[in-house]
N, C-alpha and C positions, 0 to 999 in steps of 0.2 A: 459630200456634205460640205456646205461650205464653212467657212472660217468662223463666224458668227454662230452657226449653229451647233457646230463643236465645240466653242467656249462654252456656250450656253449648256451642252451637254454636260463634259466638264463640271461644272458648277454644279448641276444637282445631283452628282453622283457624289460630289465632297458633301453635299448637302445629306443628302441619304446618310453614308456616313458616322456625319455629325450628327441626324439624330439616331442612327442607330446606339449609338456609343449615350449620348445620352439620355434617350429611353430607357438602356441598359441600366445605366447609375440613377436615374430619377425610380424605376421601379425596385433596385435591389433595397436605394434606402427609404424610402417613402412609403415603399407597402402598398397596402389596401389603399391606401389616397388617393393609386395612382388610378384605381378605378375608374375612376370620375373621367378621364380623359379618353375613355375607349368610345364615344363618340364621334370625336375628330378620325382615329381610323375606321371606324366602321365610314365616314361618310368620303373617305379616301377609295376605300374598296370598293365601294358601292358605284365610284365614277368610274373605276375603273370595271365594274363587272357592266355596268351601263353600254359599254359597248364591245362586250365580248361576243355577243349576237349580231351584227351587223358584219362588225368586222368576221367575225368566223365564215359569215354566207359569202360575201362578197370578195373575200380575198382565196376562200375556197373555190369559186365559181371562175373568178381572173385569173388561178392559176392553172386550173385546170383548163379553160379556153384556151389560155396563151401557149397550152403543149400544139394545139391544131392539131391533133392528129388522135385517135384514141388510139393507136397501137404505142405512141408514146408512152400515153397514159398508164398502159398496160406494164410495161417495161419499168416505169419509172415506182409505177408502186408496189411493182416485185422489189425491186431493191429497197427500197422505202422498206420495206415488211421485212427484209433478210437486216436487215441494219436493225430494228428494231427490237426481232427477236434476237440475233446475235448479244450486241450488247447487253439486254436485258438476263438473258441465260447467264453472261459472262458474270455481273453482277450479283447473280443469286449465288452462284458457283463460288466467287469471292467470299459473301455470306456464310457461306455453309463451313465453308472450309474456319473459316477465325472460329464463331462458334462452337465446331467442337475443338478445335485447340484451346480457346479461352475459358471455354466450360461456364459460362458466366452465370449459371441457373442452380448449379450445386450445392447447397447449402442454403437455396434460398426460404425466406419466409415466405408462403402461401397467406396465412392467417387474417383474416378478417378482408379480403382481396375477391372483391365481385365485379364484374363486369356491369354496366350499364345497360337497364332494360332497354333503351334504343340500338344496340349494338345485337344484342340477342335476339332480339325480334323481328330482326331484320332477315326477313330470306333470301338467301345468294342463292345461286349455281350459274354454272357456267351458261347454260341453256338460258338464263334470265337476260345475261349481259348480252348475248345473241340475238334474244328476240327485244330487248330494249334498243335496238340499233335499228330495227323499224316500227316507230311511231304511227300510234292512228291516225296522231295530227300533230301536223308538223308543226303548229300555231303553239298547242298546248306544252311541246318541246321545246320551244324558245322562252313561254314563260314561266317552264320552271328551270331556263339554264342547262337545260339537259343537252350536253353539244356533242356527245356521240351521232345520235340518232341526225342532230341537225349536219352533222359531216357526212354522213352518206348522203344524206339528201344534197344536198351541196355538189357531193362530186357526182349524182345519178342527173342532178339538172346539169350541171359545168358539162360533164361530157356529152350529154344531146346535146347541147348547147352548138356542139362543132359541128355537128352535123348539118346544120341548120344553116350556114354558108351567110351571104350577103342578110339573109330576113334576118339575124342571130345578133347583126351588130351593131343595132341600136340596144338592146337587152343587154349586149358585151359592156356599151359603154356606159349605160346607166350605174351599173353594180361598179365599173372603173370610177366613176366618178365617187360613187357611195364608199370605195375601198379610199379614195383619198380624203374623205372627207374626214371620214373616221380617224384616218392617223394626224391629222390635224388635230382634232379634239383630243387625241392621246397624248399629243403636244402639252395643249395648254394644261390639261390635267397631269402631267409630269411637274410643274413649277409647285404643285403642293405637294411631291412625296416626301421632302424633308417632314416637313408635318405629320402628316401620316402616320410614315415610317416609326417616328419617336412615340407615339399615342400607341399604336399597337405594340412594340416591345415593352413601352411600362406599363401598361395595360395587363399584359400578360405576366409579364414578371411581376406586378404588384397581386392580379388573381390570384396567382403561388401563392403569398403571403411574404409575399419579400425575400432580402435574398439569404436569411438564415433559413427560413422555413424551406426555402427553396434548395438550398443545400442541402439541407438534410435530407431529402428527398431523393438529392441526386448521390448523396453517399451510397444511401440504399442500394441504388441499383449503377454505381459506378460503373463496374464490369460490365453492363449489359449496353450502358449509355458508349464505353469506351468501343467493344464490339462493334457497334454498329458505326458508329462516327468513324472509326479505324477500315472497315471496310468500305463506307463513301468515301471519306480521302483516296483510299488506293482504287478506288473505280475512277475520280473526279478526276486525280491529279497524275496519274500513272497509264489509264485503260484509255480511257477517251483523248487523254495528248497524242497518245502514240500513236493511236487507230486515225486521227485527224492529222497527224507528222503526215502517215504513209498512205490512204487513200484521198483525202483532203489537198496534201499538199499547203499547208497552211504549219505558220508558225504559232505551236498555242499558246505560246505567252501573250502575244498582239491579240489572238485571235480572243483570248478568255479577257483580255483589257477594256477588249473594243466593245464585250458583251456584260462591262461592270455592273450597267444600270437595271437591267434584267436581272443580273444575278443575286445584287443586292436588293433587289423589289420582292424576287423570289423567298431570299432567306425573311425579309420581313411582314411578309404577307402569308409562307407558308401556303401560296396557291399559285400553280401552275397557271391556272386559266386566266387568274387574275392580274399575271404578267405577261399571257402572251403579247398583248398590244407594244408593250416595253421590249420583246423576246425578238418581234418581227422588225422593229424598230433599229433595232441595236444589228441586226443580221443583216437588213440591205443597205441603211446607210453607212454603218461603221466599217464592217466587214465586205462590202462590196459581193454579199450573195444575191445573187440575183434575184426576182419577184417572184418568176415564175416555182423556182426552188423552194423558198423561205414561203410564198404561200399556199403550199402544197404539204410540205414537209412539219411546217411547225404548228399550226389547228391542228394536223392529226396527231403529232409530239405529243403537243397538252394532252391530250385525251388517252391515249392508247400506249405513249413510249415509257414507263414508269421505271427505269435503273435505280432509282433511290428506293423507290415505293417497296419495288421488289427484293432489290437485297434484304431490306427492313422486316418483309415481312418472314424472309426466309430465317435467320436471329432470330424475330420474336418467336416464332411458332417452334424453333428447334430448346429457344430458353425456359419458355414454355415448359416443354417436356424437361426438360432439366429438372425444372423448380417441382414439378411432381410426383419426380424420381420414374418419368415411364422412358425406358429404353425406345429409340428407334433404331432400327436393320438401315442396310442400305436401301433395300427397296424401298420401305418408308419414308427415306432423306428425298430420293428419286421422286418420289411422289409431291415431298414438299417442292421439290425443283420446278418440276411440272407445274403445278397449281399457283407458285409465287410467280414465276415467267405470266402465266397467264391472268393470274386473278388482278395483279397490276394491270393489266386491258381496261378494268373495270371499274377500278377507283379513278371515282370524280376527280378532277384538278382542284379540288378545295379542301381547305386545311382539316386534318385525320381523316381523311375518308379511310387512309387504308385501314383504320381500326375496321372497317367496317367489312371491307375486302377480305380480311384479316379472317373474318366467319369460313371464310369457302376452305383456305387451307387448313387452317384446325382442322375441320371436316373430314378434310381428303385424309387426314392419317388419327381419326378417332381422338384425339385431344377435347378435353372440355374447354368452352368458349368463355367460363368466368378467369380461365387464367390472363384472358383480355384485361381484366383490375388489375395485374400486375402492372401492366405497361401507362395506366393511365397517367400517374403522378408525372411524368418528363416525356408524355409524344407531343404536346405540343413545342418542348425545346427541341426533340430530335427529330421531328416534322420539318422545322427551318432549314435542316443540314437535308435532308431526303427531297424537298421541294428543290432546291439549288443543285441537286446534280441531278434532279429529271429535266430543269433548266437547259441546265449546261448540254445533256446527253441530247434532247432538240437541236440546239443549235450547231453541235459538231455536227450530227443529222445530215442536217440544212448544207453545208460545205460540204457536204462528201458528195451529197444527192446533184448541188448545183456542178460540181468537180465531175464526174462519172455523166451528167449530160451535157457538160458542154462538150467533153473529149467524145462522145457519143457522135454530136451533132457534125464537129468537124470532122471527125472520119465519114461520115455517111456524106458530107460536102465537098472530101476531098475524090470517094468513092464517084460523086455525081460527075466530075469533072473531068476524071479517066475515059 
């Protein structure tokens, strides 16, 4: 990166910031006022979800080209897959474990506490998220944003793609070309996230009703907000430095600095997908991971890696039971473990989906689904903290994944040599 463009970086991450900080104070004392300004970010998201489809196919398809080889392929997204459920299990595990030490559900009020008929109504199971991974049509999957299903396709075209030798590399270079264009435009749509940024936190903090209403809300459920904030700090700041110290090889202080603008995009946007462009950004120029890595590793991140999602949902569904007074066995906890590991697969990159996710594990251990009302009042504040370490857990991702093939590639070159 050169000198110019790292100032410039620089800059709009004090810029983020400064309006995060002030978004904060315009919505705690303003209120309802601040309503008025949720405009400005929705037309921030919007640029930025504008090219989450482009970029997802074309950096999906370059990176998977750029392996040449589909036993690569093979290899790379074994590990890719053990890295993802690894940390994800670690994360729930974390979860489970504070929860019943802090007990944060005990003594709770239920009363006048219902869930949302869009949350209810909603049919999960695992078999859904399965066969939603192939689309009838791949056109009507891009315009509703649905990037699972556009990720397989991505990597089922990218890998014939190799196959396909000399005729393959005009089609290679087109999508190269469309993959730089794109982060061009991620470019100039970066110089408005200060804006942004400030309109969606007071936006949201003014929805609350400001920041006494908004307090009293989070006294409510302190304990439950503490739990879970308490368990992503010790995944964000503890689980992932180390696992990135020791297979990474990467310092994570540099390494989480170099990835501020994404992470602060994350917490203010509360959508994965909506930052990868910032996510990918921040991974190959800042961090020096390579393309092929970063665009391989973090499209599937967004969509499938959920460490935040999943701790979150393993607390709410354990508080849950708390707040009803219904006992769960160990086999039961086991089953929440299971189900949060995986139903995190399934939650969209956009802000609460796991409320919705949230349906499948209640499920798995007979829970009622209105204790979802309890959590309403503060997921969109503990949404911000669960977005920012699926962030982060992407990007350590990304360095392990570029770390493990590039030591790959020079053993097989030094092997060639002998």
């Amino acid at each position: 990166m050169s000198t110019l463009n790292r100032r410039a970086s620089n800059i709009i991450l004090a810029g983020i910031i400064i309006g995060m900080i002030a978004g904060g104070l315009c919505g705690w004392f303003f209120g309802e006022r601040m309503v008025s300004v949720k405009w400005v970010g929705d037309l921030f998201l919007n640029a930025l979800k504008m090219v989450i489809v482009p970029l997802i196919v074309a950096s999906m398809i370059v990176g998977i080209s750029s392996l040449g080889d589909l036993r690569k392929l093979g290899r790379t997204g074994a590990w890719t897959l053990v890295y993802f459920l690894s940390t994800s299990g670690i994360s729930v595990i974390i979860g489970i474990i504070l929860v019943n030490i802090i007990r944060p559900g005990v003594g709770m009020s239920i009363a006048g506490m219902e869930a949302p008929e869009t949350v209810l109504s909603k049919e999960l199971s695992l078999t859904s998220v399965i066969l939603g991974m192939i689309p009838e049509n791949i056109f009507d999957a891009a315009a509703r944003n649905d990037v699972l299903p556009l990720i397989v396709f991505s990597l089922f075209f990218g890998g014939i793609l190799t196959t396909l030798g000399e005729r393959g590399r005009p089609v290679l270079a087109f999508f190269e070309a469309v993959n730089d264009v794109v982060m061009k435009m991620v470019h100039l749509i970066m110089y408005f996230a200060p804006l942004g940024v400030f309109a969606l936190i007071a936006y949201r903090l003014g929805k609350a009703g400001g920041g006494g209403l908004f307090w009293m809300e989070l006294a409510k459920l302190l304990k439950y907000a503490l739990t879970v904030i308490t368990g992503l700090l010790i995944h964000g700041v503890f689980v992932l430095p180390i696992i990135l110290w020791v297979l990474g090889r990467r310092n994570p202080a540099r390494y989480a600095f170099n990835m501020g603008n994404a992470l602060t995009t994350a917490f203010s946007t509360a959508s994965s997908s909506a930052t990868l462009p910032l996510t990918m950004e921040c991974a190959e120029e800042k961090n020096s991971v390579s393309n092929r890595a970063a665009s391989f590793v973090l499209p599937l991140g967004a969509t499938v890696n959920m460490d935040g999602t999943a701790l979150y949902e393993a607390v709410a569904a354990i508080f849950i039971a708390q707040a009803y007074g219904v006992p769960l066995a160990f086999p039961q906890q086991g089953d929440i473990f299971i189900t949060a590991t995986l139903a995190a697969i399934g939650a969209a990159g956009i802000p609460e989906a796991g409320l919705v996710t949230m349906v499948i594990v209640l499920k798995s251990v007979g829970l009622p689904l209105e204790g979802i009302g309890l959590l309403l009042s503060i997921d969109w504040f503990l949404d911000r903290f669960r977005t920012t370490v699926n962030v982060w857990g992407d990007s350590v991702g990304a360095a392990i994944i570029d770390r493990l093939e590039s030591g790959y590639s020079s053993s097989t070159t030094a092997a060639d040599h002998t």
